[in-house]
N, C-alpha and C positions, 0 to 999 in steps of 0.2 A: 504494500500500500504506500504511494508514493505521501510524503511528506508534507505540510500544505503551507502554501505560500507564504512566507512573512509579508507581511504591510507596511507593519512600523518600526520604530525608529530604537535601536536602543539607548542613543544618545544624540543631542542634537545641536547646531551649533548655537552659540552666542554669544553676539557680538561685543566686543571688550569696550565698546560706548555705549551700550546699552542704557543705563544712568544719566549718559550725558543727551541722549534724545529727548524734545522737547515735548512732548507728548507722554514722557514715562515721567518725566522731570511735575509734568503738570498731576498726572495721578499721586504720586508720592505728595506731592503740595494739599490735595483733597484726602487722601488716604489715609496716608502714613504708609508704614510697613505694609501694612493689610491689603491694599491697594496692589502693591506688585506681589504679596505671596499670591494672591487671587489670579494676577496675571499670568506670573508666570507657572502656578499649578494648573491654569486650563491650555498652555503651550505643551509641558509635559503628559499629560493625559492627550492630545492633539495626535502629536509627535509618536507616541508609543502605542495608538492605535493606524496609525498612517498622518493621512492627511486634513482629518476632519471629526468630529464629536455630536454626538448628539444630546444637547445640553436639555434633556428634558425634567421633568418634575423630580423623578429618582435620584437623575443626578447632580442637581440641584441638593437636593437631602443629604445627599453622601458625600458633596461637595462639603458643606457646613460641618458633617460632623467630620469630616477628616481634618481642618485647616479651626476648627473651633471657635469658629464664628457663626453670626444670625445670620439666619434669611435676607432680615432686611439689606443688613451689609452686604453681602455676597451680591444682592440684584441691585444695588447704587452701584457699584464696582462696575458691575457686567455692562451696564447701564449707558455708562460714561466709558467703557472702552466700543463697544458700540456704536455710539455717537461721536466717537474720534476717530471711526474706520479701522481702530485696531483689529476688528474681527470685520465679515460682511454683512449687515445689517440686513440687507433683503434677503439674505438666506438665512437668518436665525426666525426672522418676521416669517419666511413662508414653512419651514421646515424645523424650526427650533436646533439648526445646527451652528457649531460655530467653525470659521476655518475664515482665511483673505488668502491674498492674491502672494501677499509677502510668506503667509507660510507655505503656498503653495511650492514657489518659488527655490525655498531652503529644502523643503520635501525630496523634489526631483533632483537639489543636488547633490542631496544625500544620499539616495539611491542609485547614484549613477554607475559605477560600477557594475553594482546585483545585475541592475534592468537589463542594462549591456546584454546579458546575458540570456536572460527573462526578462521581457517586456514587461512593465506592471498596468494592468487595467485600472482605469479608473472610469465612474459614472456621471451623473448629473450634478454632483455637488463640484466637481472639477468648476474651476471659474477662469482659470488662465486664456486667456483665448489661441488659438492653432497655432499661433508663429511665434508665442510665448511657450508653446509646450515642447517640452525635447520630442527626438523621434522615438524614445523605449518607452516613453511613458503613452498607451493606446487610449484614447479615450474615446467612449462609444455615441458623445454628440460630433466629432469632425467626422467630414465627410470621408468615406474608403475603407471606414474600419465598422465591423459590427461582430457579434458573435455566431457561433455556428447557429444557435439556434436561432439569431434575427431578432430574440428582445431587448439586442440596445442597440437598434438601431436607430440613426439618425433621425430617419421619417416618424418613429414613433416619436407622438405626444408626450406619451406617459415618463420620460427622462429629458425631456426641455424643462432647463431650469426658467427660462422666461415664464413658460407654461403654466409651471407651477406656484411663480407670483404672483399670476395675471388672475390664476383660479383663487388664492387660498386669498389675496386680498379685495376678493368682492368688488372689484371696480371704484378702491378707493373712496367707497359710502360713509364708511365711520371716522370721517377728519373732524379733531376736535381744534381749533383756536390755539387752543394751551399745548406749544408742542408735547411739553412732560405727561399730560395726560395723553396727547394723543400716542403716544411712542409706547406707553404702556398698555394701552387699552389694546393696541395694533399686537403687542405682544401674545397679550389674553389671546387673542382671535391667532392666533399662530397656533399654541399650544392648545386651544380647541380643537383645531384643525387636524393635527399633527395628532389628538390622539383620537381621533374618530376615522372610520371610514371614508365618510363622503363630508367635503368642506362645510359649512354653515351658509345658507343661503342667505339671501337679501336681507328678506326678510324676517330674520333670524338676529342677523345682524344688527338690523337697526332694534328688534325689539331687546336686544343686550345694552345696547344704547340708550333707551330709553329707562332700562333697570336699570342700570350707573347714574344715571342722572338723576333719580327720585331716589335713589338708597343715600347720597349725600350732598351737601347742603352748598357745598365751597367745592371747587377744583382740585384742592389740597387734599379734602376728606374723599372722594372719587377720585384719585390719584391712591392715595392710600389702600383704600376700597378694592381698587383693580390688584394692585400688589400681592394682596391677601389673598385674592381668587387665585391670580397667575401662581402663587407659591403654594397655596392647600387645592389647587386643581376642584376650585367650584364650578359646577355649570350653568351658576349665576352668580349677582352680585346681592350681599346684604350688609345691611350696615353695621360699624364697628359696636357703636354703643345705642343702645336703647335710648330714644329722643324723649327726654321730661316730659311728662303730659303738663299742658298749661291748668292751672285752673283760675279759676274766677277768683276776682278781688287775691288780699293776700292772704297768705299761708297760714293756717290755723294750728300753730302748734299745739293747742289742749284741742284732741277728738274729741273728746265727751263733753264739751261744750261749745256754744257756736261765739262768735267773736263778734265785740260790738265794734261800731264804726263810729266815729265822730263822737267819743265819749268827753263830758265834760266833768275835766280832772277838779277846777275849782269847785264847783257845785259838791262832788261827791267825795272834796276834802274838809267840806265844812259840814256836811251831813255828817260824819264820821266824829268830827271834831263834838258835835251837839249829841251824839247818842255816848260819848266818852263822857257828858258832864255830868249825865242823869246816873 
């Protein structure tokens, strides 16, 4: 029984300015430490599966409990590397993975040798485009390569990564104003998508939209609100805390009697005063 193929990476390289990049320099500035443990523990898990991760809810979990931090910390991290293109942003939104073009890049030079030898396949998450990709590394969107049995081929839909933007983000329906809510909210709908069969329809979509929107009050608290969903994998939203019931006039601290209003303290210190004389 032949042997099966390695992927990844037992070690991987890094560059000795790492620290002095201004983009790693600005996380550290937001972060601290946590900031780059974060980063570079989703490089190595990256790197030692091949080229790419699937940062779904599990691993999310097991992410926190190995590096000993929260949820929340872990997806402000993820968050803001994201939004700096340290990872590809349209493919965590459509597919909840993470990989870029730059580890793409250090991937196949680290493989060059093996490939040389054994081509390594790669599928739709590949994002280098054709004259960026060496010739051992095969990928089954360029054109003249497909597999024996024809399901990665080109023509098929079902591995165009465009394809699978175009599906999983509904036509761009759920744009909120407030980028930070929209980027998260955009998130939620990844990870819905990513763990069901069939994506979330239109109208699906907006009625999530319209639960986010009446579960909190402020953008901050719907901001929050989605975070909690995206990280406990709710299949909706509700809100963090129970909203005070209003009641009429003010607060009656003795229950067992009713509270007067507009009492008149002189009157009923001189009344006091005259049944003290008797």
């Amino acid at each position: 029984m032949p042997r099966p193929k390695k992927k990844g990476l037992d070690y991987f390289p890094l560059d000795a300015d790492f620290f002095s990049d201004q983009k790693v320099k600005i996380l550290k500035a937001r972060y601290g430490a946590d900031g780059v443990t974060v980063y570079l523990y989703l490089l190595c898990e990256i790197y030692k599966n091949g080229y790419y991760i699937n940062a779904d809810e599990d691993f999310i979990y097991v992410m926190t409990e190995d590096l000993n931090m929260s949820v929340d910390k872990v997806m402000q991290v993820l968050t803001f590397l994201l939004e700096r293109s340290m990872f590809d942003e349209q493919l965590f939104q459509s597919d909840a993975v993470l990989t870029s073009a730059g580890i793409q890049r250090r991937y196949q030079a680290a493989v060059r040798e093996r490939a040389k030898k054994t081509p390594i396949e790669v599928g739709r998450f590949w994002i280098l485009k054709k004259n960026e990709t060496e010739p051992f590394i095969k990928c089954a969107l360029f054109e003249g390569f497909s597999q024996n049995n024809g399901g990665f081929s080109q023509n098929n839909k079902g591995f165009s990564r465009e394809e699978s933007l175009k599906e999983s983000k509904v036509n761009n329906i759920y744009i909120y104003d407030n980028p930070e809510l929209d980027k998260v909210f955009r998130m939620y709908i990844a990870m819905r998508n990513n763990n069901q069969k069939m994506p979330l329809t239109e109208d699906q979509v907006n009625m999530l939209k319209e639960e986010l929107d009446q579960s909190g009050e402020t953008d901050e608290e719907r901001i929050a609100i989605c975070k909690k969903a995206f990280t406990s994998n709710w299949k909706g939203f509700y809100p963090l805390r129970k909203k005070k019931k209003e009641e009429a006039g003010s607060k009656n601290l003795f229950h067992n009697f009713d509270q007067r209003k507009n009492v008149d303290y002189d009157a009923l210190e001189k009344k006091l005063a005259y049944k003290n004389k008797k």
